[in-house]
C-alpha positions as CSV (number, residue, x, y, z in Angstrom):
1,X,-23.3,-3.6,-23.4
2,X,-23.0,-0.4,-21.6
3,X,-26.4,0.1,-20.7
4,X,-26.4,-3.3,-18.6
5,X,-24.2,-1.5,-16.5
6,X,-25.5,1.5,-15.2
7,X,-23.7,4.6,-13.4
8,X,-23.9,3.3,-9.9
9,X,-22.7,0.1,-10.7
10,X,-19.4,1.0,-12.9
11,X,-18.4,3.8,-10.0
12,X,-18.6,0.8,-7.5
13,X,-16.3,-1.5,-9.7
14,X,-14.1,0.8,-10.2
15,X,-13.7,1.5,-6.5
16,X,-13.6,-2.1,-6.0
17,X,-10.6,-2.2,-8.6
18,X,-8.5,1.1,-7.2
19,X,-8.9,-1.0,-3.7
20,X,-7.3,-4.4,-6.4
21,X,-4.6,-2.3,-7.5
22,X,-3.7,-0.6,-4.2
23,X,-3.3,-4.0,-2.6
24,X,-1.6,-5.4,-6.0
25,X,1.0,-2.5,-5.3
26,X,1.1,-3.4,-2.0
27,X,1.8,-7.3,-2.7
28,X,4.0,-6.7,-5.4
29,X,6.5,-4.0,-4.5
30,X,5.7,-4.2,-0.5
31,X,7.9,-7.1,-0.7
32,X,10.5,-5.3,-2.1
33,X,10.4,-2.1,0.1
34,X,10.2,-4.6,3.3
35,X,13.5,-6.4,1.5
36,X,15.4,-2.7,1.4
37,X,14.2,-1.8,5.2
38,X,15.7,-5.0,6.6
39,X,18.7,-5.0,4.5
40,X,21.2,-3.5,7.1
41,X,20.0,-6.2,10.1
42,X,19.4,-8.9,8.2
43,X,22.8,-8.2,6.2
44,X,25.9,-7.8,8.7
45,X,28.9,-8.7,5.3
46,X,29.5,-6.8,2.2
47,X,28.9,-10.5,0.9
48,X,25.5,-11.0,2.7
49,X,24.0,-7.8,1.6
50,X,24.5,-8.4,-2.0
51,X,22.6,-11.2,-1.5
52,X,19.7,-9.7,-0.2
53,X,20.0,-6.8,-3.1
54,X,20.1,-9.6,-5.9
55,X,17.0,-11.6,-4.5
56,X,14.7,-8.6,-5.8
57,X,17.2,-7.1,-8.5
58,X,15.5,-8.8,-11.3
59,X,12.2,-8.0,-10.5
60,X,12.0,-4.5,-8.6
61,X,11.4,-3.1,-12.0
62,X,8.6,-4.6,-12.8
63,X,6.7,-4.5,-10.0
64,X,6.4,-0.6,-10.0
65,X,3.8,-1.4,-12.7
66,X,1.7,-1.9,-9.8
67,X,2.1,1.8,-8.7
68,X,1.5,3.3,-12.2
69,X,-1.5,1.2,-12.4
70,X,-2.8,2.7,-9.6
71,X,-1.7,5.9,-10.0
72,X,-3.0,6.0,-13.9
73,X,-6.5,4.8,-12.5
74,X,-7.0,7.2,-10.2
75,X,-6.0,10.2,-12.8
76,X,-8.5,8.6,-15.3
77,X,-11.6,7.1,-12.7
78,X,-11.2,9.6,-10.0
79,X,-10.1,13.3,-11.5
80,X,-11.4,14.8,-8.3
81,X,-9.4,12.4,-6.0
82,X,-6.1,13.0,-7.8
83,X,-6.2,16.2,-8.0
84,X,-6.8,16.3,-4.4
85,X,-4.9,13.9,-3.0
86,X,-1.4,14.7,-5.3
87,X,-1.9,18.4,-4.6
88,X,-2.6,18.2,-1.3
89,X,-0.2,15.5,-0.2
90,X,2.3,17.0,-2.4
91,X,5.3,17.1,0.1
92,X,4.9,13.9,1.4
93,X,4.6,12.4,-2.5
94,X,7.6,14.5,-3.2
95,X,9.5,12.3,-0.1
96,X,7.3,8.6,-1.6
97,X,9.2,9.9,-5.4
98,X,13.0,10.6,-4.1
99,X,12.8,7.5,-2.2
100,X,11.6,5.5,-5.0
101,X,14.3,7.5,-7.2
102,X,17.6,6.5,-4.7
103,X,16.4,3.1,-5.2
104,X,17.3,2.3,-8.7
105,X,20.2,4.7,-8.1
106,X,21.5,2.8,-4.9
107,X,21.2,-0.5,-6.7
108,X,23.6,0.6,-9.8
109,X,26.0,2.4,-8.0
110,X,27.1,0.3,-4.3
111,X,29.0,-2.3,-6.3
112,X,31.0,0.9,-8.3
113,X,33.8,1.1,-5.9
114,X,35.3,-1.6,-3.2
115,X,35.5,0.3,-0.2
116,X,33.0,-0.4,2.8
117,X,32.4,3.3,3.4
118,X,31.3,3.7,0.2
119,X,29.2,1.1,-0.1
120,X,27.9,1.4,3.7
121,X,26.3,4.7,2.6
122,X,24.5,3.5,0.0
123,X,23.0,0.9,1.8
124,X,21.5,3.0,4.1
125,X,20.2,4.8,1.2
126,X,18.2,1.7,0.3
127,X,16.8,1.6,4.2
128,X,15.6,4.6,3.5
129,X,13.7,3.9,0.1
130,X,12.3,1.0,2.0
131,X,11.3,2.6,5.0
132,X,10.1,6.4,4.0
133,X,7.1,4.7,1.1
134,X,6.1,2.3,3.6
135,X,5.6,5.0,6.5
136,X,4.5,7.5,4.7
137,X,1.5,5.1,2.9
138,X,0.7,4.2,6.1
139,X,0.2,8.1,7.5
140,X,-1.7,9.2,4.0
141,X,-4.2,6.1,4.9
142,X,-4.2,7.1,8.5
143,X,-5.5,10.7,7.4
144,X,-7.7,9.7,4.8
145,X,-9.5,7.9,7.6
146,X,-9.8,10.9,9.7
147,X,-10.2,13.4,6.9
148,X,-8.0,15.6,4.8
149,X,-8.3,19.3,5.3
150,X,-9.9,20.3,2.1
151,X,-13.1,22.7,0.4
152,X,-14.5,23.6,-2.8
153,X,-15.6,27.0,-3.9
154,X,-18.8,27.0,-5.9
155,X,-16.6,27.1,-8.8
156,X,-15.7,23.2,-7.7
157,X,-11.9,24.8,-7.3
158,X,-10.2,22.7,-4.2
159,X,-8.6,24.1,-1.2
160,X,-5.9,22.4,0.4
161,X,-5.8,24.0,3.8
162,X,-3.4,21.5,5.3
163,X,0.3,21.5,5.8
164,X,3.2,18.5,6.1
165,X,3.4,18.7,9.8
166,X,-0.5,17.9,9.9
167,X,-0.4,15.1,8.6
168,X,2.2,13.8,11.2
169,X,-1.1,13.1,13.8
170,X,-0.6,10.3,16.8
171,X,-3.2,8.1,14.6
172,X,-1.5,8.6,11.3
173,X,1.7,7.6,12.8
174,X,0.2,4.8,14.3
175,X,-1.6,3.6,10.6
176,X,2.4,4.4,9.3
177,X,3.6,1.9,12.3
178,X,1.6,-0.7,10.7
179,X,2.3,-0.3,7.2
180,X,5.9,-0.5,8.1
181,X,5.4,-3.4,10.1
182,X,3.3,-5.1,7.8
183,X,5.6,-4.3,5.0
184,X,8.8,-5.6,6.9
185,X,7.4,-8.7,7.5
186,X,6.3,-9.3,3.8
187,X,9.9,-8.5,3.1
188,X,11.3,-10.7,5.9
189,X,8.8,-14.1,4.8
190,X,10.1,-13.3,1.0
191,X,13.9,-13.7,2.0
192,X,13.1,-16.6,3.7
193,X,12.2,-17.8,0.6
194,X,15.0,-16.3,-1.7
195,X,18.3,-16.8,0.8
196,X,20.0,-19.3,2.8
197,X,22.3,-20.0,5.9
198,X,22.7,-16.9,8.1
199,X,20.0,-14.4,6.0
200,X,17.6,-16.8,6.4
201,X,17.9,-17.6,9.6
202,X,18.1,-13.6,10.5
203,X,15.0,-13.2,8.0
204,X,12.9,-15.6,10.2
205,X,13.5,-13.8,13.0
206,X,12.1,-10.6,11.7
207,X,9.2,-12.9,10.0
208,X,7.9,-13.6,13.5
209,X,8.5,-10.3,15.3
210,X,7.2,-8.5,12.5
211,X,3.8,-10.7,12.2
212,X,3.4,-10.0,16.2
213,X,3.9,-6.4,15.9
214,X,1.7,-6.0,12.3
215,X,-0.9,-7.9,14.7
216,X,-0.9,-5.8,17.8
217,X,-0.2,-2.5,16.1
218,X,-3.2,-3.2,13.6
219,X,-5.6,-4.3,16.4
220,X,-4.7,-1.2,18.4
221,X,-5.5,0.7,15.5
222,X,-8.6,-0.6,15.2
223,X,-9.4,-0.5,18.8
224,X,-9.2,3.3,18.0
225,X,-10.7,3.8,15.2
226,X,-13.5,2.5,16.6
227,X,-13.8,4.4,20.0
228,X,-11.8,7.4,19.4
229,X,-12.4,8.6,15.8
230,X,-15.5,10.1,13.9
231,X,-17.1,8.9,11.1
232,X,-18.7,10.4,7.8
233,X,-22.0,9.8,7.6
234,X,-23.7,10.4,3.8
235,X,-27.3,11.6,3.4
236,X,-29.1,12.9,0.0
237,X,-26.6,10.8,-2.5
238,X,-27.7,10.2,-5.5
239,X,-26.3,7.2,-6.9
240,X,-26.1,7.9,-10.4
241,X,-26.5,11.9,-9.9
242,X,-23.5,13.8,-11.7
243,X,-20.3,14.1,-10.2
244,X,-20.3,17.2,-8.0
245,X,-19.3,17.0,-4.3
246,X,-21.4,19.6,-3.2
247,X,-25.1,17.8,-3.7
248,X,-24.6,16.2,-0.8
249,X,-25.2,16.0,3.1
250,X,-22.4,14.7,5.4
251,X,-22.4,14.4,8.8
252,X,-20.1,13.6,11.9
253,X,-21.0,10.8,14.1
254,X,-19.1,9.1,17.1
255,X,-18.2,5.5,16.0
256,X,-19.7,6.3,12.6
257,X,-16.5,4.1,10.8
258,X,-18.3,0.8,12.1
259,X,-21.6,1.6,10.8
260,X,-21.1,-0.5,7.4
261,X,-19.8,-3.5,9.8
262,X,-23.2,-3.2,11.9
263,X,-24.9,-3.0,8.8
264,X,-23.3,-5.7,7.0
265,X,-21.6,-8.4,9.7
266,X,-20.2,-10.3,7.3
267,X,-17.6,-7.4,6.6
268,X,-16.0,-8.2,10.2
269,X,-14.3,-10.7,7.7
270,X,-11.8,-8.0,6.6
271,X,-10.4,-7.0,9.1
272,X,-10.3,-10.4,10.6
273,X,-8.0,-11.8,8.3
274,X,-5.8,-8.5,8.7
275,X,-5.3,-9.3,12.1
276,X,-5.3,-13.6,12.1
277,X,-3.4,-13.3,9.0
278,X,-0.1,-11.4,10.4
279,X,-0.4,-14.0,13.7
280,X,-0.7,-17.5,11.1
281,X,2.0,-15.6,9.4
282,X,4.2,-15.0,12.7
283,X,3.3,-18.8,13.9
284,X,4.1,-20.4,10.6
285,X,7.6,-18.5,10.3
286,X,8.5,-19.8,13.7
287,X,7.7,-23.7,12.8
288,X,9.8,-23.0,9.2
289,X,7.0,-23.0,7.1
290,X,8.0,-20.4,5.0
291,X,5.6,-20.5,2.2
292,X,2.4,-20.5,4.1
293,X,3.2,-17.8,6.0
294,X,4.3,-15.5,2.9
295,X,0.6,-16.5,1.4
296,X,-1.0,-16.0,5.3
297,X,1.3,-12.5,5.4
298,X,-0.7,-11.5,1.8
299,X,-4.1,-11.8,3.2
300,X,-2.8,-10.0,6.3
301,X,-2.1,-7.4,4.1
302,X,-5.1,-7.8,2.0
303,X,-7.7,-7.5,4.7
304,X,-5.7,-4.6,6.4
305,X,-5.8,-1.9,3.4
306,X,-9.2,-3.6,2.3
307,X,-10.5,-2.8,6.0
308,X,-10.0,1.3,4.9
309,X,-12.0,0.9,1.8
310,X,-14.9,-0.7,3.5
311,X,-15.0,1.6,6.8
312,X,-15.0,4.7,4.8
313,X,-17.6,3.3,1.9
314,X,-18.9,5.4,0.3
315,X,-17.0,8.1,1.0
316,X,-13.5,7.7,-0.7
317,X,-11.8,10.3,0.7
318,X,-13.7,12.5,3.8
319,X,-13.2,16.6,4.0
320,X,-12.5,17.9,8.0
321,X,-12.6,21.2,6.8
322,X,-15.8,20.7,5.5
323,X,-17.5,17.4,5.9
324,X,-20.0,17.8,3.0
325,X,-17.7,18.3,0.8
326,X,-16.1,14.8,1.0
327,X,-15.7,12.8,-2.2
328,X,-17.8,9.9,-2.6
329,X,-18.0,7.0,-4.9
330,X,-21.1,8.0,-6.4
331,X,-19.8,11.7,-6.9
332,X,-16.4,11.9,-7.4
333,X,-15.8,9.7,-10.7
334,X,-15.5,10.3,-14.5
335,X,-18.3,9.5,-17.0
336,X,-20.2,6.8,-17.4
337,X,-18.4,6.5,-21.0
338,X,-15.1,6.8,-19.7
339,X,-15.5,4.7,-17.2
340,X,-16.8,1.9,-19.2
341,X,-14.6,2.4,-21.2
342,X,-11.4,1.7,-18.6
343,X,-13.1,-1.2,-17.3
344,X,-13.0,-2.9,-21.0
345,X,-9.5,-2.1,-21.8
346,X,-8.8,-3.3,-18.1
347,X,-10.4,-6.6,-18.9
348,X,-8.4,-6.6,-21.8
349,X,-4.7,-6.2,-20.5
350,X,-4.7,-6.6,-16.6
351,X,-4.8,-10.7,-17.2
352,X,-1.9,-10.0,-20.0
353,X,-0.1,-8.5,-16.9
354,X,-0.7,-11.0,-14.2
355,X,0.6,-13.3,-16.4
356,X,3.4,-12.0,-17.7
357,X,4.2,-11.5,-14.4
358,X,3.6,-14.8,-13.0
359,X,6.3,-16.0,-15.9
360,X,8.5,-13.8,-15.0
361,X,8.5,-15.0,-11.3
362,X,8.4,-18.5,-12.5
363,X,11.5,-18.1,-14.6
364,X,13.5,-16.4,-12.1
365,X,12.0,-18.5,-8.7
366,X,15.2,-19.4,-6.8
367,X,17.3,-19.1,-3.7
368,X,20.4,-16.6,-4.3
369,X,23.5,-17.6,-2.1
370,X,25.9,-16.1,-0.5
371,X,28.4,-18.1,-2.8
372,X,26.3,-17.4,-5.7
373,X,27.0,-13.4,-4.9
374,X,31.1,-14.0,-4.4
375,X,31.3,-15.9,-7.3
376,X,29.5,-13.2,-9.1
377,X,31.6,-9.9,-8.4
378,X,31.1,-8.3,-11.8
379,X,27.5,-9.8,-13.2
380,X,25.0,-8.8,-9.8
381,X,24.7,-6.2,-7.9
């Protein structure tokens, strides 16, 4: 069965699936980080706030699967990505990991003791595990676009000749802005679901705003990307050659990010429905159509991180230090075996977790009160 797939072939699935799993982490636990980021302004009572908490405390957990996935995949597909991307983006990992850490921590410990000040304090600890992974994302994809300052040696040993600060560039910021909007309004559209009375009504407030902004802030982004940023064009490439980044020719061109979109129209499609989807999203929360605009928000979100994957293809993550030394898709991968391999055991178990996920949502779909929380002071968070 392997032969029917050759090299070429596999290292383009598998890009196609680290783009599945990036959005699946995105869907899955974007909700969740949006949920945290809004908690102190859609929650103004000790009593209000617990509800907001308890309508992702049973599934936060799970939904970090998401992240592992794609974190595993990229160790185990893309050697040469990982090791440059979690080495060179070390610091702002290290900020993505003690967010994610105060999370679980804020959750178990805000109900310990009764006093507001106490509690107060932690919830602003779970703004900021909403709001730091959803910013900082946002400024790693906003680099990756413009390329990471990175070279090999003709050992293949990679440099990282980049700092923290760096990475903190007017169009990163701006790619942040828009993963934090994005995010916010994913988290907004799913309270709307899960809460009632006065957090709802808060929640669709931020829905709409949020869509608006994920709009204008995306567009703008792309407005720039477009006229303001150069692009990696990839010459001598062989598709199925080994995986070294250093038989290759890249070169800088004005514009170069739309070159796959003049090639292929059809692609316009992505980031279309990033843009269209956050305004359906933003219109449907204002008429109270709740559900439709949490599914319109997802492909919103969909075609927005897709839209990086297909402006950069095939590079998967470009070098500024030195452009020919960017990674490709077709030179930055492990071996055909391996990843055959992957893709069978992924067959295999990634439809075991969709739908053990799906049950899990199923069982524990429902709205959380504010009465459900007060008459619930030692069973929920």
């Amino acid at each position: 069965m392997m032969e029917l797939l050759d090299y070429s072939t596999l290292r383009v699935i598998w890009w196609l699936l680290l783009g599945a799993l990036l959005i699946g982490f995105a869907l899955a636990d974007g909700f969740d980080l949006g949920v945290a980021s809004l908690l102190t302004l859609a929650g103004r009572t000790d009593s209000q706030r617990r509800q907001i908490i308890n309508t992702v405390g049973p599934v936060w957990e799970g939904n970090q699967v998401w992240l592992i996935l794609g974190g595993g995949a990229i160790f185990a597909a893309w050697p040469a990505l990982y090791a440059l991307s979690f080495s060179g983006f070390y610091l702002a990992m290290f900020l993505i990991l003690l967010a994610l850490i105060i999370r679980p921590v804020a959750f178990k410990f805000r109900s310990k003791r009764p006093e507001a000040a106490w509690r107060n304090r932690w919830d602003w600890a779970l703004v900021f595990s909403g709001l730091v992974p959803a910013l900082i994302c946002g400024v790693a994809m906003g680099n990756v676009l413009q390329g990471v300052p990175f070279y090999y040696d003709t050992s293949l040993r990679p440099f990282y000749t980049g700092n923290l600060i760096g990475l903190l560039n007017p169009f990163a910021l701006l790619a942040g802005l828009v993963s934090v909007a994005m995010l916010i309004t994913h988290g907004a559209l799913y309270l709307t679901l899960k809460t009632d009375a006065l957090v709802q009504a808060r929640a669709q407030r931020y829905a709409v705003i949020g869509g608006w902004v994920s709009a204008l802030l995306f567009s703008s982004a792309g407005v720039w990307l477009a006229l303001g940023l150069e692009g990696y064009q990839v010459s001598e490439l062989a598709l199925n050659g080994p995986s070294n980044p250093l038989y290759k020719s890249v070169s800088l061109v004005q514009g170069g990010l739309m070159d796959n979109y003049a090639s292929y129209p059809v692609l316009w499609v992505v980031p279309a429905l990033g843009v269209s989807g956050a305004a359906v999203a933003a219109i449907l929360s204002a008429l109270g159509r709740f559900g439709m605009a949490f599914v319109a928000n997802k492909l919103s979100i969909t075609g927005i991180i897709a839209s990086v994957g297909v402006s950069l293809f095939p590079v998967i993550l470009p070098s500024s230090t030195n452009p020919n030394h960017s990674l490709t898709v077709f030179d930055s991968s492990s071996s055909h075996v391996t990843l055959f391999i992957m893709l069978v055991c992924t067959i295999i178990f990634l439809p075991m977790i969709l739908a053990y996920t799906a049950w899990v949502y199923k069982v524990l779909w429902g709205r959380v009160s504010e009465a459900d929380v007060k008459a619930n002071t030692t069973q929920w968070y």
